[in-house]
PDB file of N, CA, C and O in Angstrom, chain B, residues numbered from 101:
ATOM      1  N   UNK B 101     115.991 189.702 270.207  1.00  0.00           N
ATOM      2  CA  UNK B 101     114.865 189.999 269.350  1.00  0.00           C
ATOM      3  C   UNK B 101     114.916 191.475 268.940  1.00  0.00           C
ATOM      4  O   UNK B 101     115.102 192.379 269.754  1.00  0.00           O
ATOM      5  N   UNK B 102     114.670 191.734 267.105  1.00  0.00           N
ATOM      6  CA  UNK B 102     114.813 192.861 267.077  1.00  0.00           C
ATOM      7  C   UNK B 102     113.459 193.837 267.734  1.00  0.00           C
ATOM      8  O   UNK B 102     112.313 193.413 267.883  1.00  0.00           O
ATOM      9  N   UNK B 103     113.832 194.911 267.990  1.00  0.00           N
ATOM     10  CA  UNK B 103     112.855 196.345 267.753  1.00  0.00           C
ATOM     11  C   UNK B 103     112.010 196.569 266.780  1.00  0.00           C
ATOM     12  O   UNK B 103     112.478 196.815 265.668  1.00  0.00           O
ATOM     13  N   UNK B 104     110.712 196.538 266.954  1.00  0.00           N
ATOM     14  CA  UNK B 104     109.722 196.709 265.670  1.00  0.00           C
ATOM     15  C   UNK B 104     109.770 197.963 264.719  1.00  0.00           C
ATOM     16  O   UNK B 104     109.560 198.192 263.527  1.00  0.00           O
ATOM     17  N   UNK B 105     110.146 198.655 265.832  1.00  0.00           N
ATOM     18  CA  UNK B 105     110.591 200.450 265.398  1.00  0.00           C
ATOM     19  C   UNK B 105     111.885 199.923 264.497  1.00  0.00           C
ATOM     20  O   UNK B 105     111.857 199.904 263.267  1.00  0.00           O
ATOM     21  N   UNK B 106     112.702 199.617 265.070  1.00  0.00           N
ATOM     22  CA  UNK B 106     114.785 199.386 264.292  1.00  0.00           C
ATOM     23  C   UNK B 106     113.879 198.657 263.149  1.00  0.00           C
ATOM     24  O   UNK B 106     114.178 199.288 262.135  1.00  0.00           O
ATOM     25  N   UNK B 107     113.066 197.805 262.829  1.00  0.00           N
ATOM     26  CA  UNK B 107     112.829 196.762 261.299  1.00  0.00           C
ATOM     27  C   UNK B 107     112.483 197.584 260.806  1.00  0.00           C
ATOM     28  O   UNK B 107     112.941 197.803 259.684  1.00  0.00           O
ATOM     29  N   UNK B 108     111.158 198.781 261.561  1.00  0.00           N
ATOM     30  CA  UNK B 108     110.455 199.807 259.937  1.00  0.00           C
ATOM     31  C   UNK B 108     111.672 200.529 259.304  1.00  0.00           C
ATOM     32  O   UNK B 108     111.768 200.705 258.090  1.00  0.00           O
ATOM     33  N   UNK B 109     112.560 200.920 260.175  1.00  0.00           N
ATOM     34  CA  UNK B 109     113.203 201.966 260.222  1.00  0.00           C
ATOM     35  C   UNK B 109     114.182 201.264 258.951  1.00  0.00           C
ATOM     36  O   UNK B 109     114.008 201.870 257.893  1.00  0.00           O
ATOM     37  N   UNK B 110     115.356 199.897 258.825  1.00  0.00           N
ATOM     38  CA  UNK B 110     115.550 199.132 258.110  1.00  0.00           C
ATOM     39  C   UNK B 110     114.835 199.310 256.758  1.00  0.00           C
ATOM     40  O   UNK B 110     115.194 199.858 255.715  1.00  0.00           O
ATOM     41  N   UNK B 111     113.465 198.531 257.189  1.00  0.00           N
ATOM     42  CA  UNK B 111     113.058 198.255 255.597  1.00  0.00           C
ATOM     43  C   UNK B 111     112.899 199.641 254.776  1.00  0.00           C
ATOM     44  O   UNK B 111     113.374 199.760 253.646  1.00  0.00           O
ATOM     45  N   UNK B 112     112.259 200.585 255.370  1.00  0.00           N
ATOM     46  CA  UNK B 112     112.262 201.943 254.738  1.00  0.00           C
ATOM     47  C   UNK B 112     113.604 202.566 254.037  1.00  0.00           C
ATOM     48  O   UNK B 112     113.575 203.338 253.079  1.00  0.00           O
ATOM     49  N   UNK B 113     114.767 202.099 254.679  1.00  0.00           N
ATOM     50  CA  UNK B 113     116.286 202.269 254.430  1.00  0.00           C
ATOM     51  C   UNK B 113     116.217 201.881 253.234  1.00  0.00           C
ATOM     52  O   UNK B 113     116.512 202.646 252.316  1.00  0.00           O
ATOM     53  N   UNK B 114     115.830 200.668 253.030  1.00  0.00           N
ATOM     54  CA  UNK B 114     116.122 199.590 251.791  1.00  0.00           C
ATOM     55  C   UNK B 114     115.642 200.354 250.509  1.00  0.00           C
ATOM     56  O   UNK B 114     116.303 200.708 249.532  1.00  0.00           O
ATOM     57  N   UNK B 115     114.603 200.476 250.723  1.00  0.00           N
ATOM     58  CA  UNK B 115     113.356 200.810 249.661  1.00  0.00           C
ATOM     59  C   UNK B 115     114.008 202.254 249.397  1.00  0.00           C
ATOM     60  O   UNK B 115     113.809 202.529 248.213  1.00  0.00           O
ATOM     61  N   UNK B 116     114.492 202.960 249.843  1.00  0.00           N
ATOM     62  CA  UNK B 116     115.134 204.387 249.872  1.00  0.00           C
ATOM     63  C   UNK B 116     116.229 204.892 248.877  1.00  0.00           C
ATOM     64  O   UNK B 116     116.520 205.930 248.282  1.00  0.00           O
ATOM     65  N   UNK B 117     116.903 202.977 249.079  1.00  0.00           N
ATOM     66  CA  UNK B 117     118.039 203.301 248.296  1.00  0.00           C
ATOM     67  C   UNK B 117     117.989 203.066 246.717  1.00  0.00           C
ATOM     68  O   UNK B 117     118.890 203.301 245.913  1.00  0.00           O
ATOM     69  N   UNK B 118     116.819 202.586 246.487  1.00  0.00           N
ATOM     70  CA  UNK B 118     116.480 202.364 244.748  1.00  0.00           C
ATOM     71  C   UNK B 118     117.109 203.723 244.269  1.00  0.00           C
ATOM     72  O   UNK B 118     117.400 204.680 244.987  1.00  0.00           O
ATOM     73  N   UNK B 119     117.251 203.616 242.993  1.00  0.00           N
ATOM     74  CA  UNK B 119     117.399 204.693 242.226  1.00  0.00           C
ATOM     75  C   UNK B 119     116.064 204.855 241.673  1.00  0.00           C
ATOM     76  O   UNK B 119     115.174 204.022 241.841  1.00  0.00           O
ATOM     77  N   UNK B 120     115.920 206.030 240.951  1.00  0.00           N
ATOM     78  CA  UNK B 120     114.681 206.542 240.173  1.00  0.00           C
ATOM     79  C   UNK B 120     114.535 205.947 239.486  1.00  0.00           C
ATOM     80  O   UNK B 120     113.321 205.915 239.286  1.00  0.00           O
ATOM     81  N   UNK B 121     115.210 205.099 238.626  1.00  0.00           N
ATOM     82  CA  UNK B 121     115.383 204.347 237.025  1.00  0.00           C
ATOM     83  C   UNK B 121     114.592 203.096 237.376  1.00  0.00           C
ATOM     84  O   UNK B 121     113.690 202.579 236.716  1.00  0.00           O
ATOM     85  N   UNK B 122     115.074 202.730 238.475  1.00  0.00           N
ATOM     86  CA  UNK B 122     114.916 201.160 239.162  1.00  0.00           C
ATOM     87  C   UNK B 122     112.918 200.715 239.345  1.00  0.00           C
ATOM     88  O   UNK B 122     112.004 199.942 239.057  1.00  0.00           O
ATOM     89  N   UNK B 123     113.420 202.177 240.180  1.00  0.00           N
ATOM     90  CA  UNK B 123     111.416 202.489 240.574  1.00  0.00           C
ATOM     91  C   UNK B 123     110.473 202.692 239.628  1.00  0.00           C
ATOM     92  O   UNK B 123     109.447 202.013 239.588  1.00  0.00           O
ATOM     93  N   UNK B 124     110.744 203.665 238.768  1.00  0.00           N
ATOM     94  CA  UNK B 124     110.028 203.612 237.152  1.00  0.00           C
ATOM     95  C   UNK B 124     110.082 202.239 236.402  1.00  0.00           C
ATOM     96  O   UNK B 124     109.090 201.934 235.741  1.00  0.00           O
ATOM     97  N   UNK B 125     111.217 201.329 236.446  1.00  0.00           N
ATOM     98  CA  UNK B 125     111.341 200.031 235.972  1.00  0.00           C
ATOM     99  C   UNK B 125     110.040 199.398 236.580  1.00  0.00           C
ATOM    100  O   UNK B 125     109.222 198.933 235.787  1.00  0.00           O
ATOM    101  N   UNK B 126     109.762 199.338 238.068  1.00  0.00           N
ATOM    102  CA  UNK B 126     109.356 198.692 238.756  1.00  0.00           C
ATOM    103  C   UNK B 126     107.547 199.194 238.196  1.00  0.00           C
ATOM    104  O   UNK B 126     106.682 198.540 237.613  1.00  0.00           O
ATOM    105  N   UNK B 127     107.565 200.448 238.646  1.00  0.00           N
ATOM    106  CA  UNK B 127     105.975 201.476 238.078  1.00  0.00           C
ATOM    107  C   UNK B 127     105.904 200.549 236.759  1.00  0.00           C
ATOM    108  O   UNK B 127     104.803 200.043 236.974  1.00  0.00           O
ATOM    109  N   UNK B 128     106.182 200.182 235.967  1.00  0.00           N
ATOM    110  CA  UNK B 128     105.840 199.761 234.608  1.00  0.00           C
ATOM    111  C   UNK B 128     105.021 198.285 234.526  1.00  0.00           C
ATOM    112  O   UNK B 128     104.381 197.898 233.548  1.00  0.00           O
ATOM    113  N   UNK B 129     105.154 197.751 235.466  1.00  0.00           N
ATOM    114  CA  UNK B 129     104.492 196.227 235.910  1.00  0.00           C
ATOM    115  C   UNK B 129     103.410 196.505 236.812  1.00  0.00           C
ATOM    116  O   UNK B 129     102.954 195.558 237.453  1.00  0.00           O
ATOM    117  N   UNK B 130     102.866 197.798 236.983  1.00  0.00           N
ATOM    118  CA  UNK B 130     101.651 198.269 237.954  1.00  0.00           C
ATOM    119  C   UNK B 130     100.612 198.814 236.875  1.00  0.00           C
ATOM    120  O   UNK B 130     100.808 199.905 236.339  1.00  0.00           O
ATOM    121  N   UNK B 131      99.617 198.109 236.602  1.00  0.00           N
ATOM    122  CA  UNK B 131      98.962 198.284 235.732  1.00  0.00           C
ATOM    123  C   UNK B 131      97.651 198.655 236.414  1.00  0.00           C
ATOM    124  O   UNK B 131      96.588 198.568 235.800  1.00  0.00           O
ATOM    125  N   UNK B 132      97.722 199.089 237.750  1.00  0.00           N
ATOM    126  CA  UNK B 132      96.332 199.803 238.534  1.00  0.00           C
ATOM    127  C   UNK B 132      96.761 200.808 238.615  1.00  0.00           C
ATOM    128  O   UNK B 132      97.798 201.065 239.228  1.00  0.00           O
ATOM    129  N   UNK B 133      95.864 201.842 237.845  1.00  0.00           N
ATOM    130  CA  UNK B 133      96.225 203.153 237.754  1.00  0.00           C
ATOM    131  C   UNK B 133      95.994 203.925 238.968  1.00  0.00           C
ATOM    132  O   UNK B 133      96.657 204.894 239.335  1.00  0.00           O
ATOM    133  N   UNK B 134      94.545 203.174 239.816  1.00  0.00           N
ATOM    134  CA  UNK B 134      95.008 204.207 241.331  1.00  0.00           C
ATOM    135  C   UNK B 134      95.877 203.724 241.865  1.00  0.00           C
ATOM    136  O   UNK B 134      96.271 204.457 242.771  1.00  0.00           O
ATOM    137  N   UNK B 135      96.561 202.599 241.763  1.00  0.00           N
ATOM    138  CA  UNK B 135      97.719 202.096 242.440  1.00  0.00           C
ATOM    139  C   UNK B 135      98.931 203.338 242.157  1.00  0.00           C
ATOM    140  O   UNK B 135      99.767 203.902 242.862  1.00  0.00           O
ATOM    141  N   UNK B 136      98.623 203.391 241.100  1.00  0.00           N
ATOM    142  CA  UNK B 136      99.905 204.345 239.882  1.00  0.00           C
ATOM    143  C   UNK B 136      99.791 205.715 241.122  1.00  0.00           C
ATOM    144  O   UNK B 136     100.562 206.019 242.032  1.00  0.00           O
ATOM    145  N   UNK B 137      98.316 206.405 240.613  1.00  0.00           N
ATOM    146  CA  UNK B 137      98.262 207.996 241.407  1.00  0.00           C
ATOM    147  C   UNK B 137      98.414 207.782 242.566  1.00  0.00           C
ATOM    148  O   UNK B 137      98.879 208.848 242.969  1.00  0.00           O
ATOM    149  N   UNK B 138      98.322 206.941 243.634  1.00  0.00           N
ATOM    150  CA  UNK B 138      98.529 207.050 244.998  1.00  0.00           C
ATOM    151  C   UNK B 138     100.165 206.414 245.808  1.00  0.00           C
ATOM    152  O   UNK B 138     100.543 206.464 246.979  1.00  0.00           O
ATOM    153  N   UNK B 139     100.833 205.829 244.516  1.00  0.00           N
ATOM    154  CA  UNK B 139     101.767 205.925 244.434  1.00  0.00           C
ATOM    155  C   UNK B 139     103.067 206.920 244.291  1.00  0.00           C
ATOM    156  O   UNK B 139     104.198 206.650 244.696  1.00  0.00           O
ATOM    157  N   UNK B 140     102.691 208.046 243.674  1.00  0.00           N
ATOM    158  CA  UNK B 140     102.655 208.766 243.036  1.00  0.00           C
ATOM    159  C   UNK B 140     102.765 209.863 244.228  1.00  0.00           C
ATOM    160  O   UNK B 140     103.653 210.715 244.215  1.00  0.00           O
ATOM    161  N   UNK B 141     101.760 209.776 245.296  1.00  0.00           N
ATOM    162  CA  UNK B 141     101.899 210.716 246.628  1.00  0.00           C
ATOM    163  C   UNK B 141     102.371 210.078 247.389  1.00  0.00           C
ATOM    164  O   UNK B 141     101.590 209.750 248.282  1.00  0.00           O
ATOM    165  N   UNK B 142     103.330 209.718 247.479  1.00  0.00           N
ATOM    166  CA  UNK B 142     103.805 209.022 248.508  1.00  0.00           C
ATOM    167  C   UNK B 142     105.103 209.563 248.959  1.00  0.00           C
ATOM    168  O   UNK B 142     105.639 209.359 250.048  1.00  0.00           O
ATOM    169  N   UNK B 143     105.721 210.586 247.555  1.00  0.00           N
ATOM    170  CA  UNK B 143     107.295 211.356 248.120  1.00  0.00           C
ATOM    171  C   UNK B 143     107.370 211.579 246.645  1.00  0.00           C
ATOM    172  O   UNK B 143     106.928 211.012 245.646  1.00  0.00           O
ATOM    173  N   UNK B 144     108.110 212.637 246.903  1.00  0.00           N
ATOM    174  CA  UNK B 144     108.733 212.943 245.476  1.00  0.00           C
ATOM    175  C   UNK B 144     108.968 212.260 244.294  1.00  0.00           C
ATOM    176  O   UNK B 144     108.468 212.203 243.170  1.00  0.00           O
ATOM    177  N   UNK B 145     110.580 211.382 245.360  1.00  0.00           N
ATOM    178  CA  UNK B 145     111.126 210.386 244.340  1.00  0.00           C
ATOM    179  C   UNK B 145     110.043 209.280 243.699  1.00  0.00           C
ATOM    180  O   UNK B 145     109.893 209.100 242.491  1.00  0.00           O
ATOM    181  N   UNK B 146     109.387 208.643 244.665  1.00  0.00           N
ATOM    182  CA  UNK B 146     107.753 208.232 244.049  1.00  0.00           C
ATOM    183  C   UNK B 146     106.996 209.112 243.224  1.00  0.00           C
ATOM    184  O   UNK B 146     106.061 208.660 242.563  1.00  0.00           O
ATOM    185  N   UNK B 147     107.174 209.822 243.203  1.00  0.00           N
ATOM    186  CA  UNK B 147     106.350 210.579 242.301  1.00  0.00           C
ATOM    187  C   UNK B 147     107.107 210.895 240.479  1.00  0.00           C
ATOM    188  O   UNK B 147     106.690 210.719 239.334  1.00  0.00           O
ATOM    189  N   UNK B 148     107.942 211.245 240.884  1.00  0.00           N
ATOM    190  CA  UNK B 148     109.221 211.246 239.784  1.00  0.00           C
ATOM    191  C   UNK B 148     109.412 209.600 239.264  1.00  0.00           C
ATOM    192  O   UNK B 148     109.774 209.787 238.102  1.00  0.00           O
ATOM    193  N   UNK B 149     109.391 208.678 239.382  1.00  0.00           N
ATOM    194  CA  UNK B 149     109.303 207.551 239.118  1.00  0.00           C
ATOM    195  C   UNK B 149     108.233 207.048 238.616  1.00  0.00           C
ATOM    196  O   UNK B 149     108.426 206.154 237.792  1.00  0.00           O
ATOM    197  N   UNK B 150     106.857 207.407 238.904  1.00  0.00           N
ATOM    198  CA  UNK B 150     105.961 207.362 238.302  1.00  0.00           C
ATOM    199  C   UNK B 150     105.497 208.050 236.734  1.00  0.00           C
ATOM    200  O   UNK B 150     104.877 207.637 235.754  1.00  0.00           O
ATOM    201  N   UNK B 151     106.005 208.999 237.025  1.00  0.00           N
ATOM    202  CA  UNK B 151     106.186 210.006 236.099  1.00  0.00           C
ATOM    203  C   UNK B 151     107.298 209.323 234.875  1.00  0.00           C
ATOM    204  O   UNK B 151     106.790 208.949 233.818  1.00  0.00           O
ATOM    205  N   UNK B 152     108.403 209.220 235.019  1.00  0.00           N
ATOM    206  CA  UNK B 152     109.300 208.501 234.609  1.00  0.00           C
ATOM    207  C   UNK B 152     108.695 206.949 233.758  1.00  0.00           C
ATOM    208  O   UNK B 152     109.018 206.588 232.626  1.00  0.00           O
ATOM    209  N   UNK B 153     107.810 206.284 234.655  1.00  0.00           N
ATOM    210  CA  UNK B 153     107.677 204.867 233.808  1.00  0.00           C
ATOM    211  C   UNK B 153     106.136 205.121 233.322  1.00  0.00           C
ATOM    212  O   UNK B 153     105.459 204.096 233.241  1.00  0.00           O
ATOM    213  N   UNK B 154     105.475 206.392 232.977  1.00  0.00           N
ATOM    214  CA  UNK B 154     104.814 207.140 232.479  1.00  0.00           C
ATOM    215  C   UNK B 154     104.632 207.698 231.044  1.00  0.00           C
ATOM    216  O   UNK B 154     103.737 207.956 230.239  1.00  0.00           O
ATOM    217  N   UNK B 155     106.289 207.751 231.201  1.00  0.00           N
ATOM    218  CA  UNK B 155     106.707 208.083 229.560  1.00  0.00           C
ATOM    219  C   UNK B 155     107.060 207.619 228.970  1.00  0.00           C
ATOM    220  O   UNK B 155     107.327 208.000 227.831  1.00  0.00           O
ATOM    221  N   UNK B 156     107.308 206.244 229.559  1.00  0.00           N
ATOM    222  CA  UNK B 156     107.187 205.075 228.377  1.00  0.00           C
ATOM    223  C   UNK B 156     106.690 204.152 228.066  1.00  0.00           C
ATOM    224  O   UNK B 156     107.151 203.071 227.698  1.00  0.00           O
ATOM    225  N   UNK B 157     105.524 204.565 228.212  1.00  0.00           N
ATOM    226  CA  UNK B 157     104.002 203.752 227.963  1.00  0.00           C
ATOM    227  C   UNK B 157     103.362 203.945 226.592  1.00  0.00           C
ATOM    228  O   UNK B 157     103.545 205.095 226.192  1.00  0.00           O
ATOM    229  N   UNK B 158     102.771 203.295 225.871  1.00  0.00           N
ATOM    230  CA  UNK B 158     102.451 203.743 224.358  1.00  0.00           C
ATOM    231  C   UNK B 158     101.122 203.528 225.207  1.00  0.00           C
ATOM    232  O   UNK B 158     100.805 204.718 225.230  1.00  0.00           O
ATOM    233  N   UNK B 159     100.337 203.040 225.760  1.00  0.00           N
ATOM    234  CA  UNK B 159      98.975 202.168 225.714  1.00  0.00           C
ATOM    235  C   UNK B 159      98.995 202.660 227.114  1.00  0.00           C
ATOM    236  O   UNK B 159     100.109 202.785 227.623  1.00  0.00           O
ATOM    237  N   UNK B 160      97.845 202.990 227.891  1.00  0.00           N
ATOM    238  CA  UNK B 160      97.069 202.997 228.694  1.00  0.00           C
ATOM    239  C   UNK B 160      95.638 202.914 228.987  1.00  0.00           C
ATOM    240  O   UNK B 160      94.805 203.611 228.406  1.00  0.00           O
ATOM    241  N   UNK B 161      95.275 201.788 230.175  1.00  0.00           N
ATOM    242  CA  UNK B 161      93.390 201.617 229.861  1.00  0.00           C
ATOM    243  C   UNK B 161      93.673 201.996 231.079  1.00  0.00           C
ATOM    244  O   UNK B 161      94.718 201.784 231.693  1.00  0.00           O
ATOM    245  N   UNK B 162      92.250 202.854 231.611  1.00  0.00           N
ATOM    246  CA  UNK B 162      90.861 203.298 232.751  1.00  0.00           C
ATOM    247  C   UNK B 162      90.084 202.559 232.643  1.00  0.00           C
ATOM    248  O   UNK B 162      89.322 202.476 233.606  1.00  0.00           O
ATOM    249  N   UNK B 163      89.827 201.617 231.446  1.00  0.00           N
ATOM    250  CA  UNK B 163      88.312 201.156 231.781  1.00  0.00           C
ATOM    251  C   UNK B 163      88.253 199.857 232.972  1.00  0.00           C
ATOM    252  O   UNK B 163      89.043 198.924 233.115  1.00  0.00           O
ATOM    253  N   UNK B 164      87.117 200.161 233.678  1.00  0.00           N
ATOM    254  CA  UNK B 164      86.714 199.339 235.136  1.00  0.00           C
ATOM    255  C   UNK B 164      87.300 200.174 236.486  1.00  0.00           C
ATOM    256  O   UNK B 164      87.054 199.976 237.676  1.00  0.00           O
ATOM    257  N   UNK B 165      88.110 201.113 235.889  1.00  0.00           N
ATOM    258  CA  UNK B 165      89.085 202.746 237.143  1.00  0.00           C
ATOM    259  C   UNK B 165      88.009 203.178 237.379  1.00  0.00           C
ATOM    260  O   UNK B 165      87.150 203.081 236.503  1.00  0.00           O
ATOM    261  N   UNK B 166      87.659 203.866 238.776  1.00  0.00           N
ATOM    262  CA  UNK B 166      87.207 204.449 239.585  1.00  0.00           C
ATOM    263  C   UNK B 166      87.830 205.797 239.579  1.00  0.00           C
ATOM    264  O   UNK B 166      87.599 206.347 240.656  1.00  0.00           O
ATOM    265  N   UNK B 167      88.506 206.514 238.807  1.00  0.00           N
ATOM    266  CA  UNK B 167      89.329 207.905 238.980  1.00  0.00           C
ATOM    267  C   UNK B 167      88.498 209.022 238.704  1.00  0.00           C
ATOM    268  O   UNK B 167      87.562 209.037 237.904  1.00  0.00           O
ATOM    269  N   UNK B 168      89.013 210.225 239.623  1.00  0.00           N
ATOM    270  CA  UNK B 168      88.371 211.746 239.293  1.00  0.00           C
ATOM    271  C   UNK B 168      89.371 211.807 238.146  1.00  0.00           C
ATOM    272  O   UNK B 168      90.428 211.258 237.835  1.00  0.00           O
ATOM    273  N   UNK B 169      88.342 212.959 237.545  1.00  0.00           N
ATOM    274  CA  UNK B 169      89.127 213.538 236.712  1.00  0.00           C
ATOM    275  C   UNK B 169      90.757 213.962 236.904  1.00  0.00           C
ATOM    276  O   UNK B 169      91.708 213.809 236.138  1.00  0.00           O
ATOM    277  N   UNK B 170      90.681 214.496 238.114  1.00  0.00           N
ATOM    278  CA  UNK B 170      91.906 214.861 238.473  1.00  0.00           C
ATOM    279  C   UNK B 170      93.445 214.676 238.191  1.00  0.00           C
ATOM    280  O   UNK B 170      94.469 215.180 237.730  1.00  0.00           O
ATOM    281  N   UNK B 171      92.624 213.132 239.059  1.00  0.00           N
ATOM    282  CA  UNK B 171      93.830 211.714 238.863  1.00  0.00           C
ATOM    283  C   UNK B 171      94.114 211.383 238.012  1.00  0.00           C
ATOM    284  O   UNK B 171      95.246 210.994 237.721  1.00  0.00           O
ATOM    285  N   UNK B 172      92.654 211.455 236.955  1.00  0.00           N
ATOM    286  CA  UNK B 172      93.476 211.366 235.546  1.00  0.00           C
ATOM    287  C   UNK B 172      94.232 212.139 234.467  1.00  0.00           C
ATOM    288  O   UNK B 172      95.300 211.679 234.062  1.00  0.00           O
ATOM    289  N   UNK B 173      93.857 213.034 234.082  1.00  0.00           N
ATOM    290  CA  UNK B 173      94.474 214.371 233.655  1.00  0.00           C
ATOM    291  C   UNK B 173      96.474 214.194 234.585  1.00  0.00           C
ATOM    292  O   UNK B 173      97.485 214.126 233.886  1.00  0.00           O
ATOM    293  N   UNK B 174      96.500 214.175 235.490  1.00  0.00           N
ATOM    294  CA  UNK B 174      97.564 213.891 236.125  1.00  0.00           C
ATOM    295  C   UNK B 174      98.365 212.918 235.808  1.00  0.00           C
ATOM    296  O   UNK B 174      99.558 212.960 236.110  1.00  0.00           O
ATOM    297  N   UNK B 175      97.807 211.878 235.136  1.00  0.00           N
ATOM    298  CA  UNK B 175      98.646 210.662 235.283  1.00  0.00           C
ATOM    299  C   UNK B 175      98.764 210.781 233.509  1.00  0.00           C
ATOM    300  O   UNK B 175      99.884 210.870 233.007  1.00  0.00           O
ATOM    301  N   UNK B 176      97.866 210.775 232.878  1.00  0.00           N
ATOM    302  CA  UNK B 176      98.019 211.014 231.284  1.00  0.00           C
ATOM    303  C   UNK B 176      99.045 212.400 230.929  1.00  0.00           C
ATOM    304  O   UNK B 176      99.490 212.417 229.781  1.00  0.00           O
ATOM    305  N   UNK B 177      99.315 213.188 231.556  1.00  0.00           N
ATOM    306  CA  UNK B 177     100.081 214.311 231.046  1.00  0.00           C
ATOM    307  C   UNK B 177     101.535 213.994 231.191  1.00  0.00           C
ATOM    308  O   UNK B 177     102.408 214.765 230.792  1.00  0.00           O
ATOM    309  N   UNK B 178     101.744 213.033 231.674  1.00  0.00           N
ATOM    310  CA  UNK B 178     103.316 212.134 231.833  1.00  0.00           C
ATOM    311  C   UNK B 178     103.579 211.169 230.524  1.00  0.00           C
ATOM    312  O   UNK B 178     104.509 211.061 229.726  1.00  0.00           O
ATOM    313  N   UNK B 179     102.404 210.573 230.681  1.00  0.00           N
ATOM    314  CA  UNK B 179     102.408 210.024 228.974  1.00  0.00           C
ATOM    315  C   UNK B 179     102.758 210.503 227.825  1.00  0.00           C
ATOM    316  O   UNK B 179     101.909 210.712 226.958  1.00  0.00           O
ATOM    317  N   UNK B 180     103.908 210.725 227.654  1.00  0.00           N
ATOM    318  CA  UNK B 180     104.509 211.348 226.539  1.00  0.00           C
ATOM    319  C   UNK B 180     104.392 210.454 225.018  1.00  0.00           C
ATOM    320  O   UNK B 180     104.230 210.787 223.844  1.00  0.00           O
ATOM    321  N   UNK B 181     104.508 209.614 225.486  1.00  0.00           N
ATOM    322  CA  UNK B 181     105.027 208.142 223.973  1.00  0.00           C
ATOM    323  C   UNK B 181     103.533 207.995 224.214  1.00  0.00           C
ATOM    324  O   UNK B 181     103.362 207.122 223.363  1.00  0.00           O
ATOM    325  N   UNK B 182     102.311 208.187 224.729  1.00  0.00           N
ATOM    326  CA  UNK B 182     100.894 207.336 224.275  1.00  0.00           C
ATOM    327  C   UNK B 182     100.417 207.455 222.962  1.00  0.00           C
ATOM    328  O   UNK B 182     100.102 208.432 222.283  1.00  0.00           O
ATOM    329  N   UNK B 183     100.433 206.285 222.760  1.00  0.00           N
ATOM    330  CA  UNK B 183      99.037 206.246 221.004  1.00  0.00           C
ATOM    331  C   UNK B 183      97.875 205.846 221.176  1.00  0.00           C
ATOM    332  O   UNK B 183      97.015 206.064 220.323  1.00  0.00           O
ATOM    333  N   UNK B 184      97.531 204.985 222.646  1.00  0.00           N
ATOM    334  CA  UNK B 184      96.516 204.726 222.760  1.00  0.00           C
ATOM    335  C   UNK B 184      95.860 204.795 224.236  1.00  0.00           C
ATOM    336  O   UNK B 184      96.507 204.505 225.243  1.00  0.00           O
ATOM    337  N   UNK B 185      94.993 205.061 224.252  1.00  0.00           N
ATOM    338  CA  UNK B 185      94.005 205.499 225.392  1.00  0.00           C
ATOM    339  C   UNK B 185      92.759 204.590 225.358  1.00  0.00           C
ATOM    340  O   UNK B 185      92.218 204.605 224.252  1.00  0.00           O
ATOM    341  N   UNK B 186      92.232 203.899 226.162  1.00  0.00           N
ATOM    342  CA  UNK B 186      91.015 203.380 226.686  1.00  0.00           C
ATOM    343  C   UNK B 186      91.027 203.621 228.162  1.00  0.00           C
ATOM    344  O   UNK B 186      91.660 203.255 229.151  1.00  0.00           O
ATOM    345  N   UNK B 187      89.707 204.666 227.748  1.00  0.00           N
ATOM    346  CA  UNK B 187      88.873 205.161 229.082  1.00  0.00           C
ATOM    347  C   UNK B 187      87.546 203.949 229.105  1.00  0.00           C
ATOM    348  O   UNK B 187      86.688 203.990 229.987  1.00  0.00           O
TER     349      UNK B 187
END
């Protein structure tokens, strides 16, 4: 029987080895934006990936989001390609 410690240690391996491209691919099918910002703190390369499938978004909605300002200002300044915004 494995070690519960050896599986985290594994799956974290896995998830590690994405590339940035892969993870931004992936960010683009997450359409909860605190999902997005708290994603986003989770490590760099998470963060860079977010950022990444950020900028190629034309359309983004907040409305029914719970976000500070903060979070948002943060997550819209990656949005490079946006034309449209619903807060």
């Amino acid at each position: 029987m494995m070690n519960m410690n050896h599986m985290m240690t594994e799956e974290e391996a896995e998830i590690e080895r994405l590339p940035v491209d892969l993870l931004a691919h992936i960010f683009l099918f997450t359409s909860s934006f605190t999902d997005l910002a708290q994603g986003s703190g989770v490590c760099r390369k998470w963060r860079k990936a977010v950022r990444q499938s950020l900028a190629g978004r034309e359309r983004l909605s907040f409305s029914g989001c719970k976000m500070d300002d903060e979070s948002t200002v943060r997550l819209v300044r990656y949005a490079y390609n946006l034309k449209e915004l619903d807060m």
